[in-house]
C-alpha positions in Angstrom: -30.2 50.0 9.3 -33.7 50.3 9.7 -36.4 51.1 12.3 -36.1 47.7 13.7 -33.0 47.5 14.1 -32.8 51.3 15.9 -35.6 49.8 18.1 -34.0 46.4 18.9 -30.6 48.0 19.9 -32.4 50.7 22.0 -34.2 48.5 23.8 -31.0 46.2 25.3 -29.1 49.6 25.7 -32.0 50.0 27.6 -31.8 46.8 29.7 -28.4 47.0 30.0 -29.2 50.4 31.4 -31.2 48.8 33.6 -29.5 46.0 34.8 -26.6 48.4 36.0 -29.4 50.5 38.2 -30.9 47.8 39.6 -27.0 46.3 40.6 -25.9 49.7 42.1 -28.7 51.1 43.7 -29.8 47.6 44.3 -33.4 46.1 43.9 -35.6 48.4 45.7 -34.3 51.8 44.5 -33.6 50.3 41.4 -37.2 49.4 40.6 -38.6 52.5 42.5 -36.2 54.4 39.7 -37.4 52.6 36.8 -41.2 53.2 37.7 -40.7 56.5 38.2 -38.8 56.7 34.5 -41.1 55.1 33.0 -44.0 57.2 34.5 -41.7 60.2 33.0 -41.8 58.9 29.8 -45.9 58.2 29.7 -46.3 61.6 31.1 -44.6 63.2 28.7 -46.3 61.0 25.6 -49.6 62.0 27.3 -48.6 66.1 27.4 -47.3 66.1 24.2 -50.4 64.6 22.8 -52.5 66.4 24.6 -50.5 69.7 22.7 -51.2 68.0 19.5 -54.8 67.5 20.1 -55.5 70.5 21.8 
C-alpha cells in the first residue's frame, strides 16, 4: 500500500463522511459544517507553516 492508495481511500472515507453530514443535518448545516472544517484544516496548514517559517 502506498501513498496513493492512503490518499484515495481517505478521500471517499471522507465523502462518505460527508454524504452522512449533509443527510442528517441536512443541506444547509451540512455545507455550513463542511466550510467551516475545511477552513479548520487551511487554518491550521497556514499556522503550522507559519511555525516552520518563522
Amino acid at each position: 500500500m502506498d501513498n496513493k492508495d492512503i490518499i484515495t481511500l481517505t478521500g471517499m472515507v471522507l465523502s462518505i463522511f460527508v454524504a452522512t453530514l449533509i443527510l442528517i443535518a441536512g443541506i444547509d448545516k451540512g455545507i455550513a459544517l463542511i466550510c467551516g472544517y475545511l477552513n479548520w484544516i487551511v487554518f491550521n496548514q497556514m499556522i503550522s507553516m507559519w511555525g516552520l517559517n518563522k
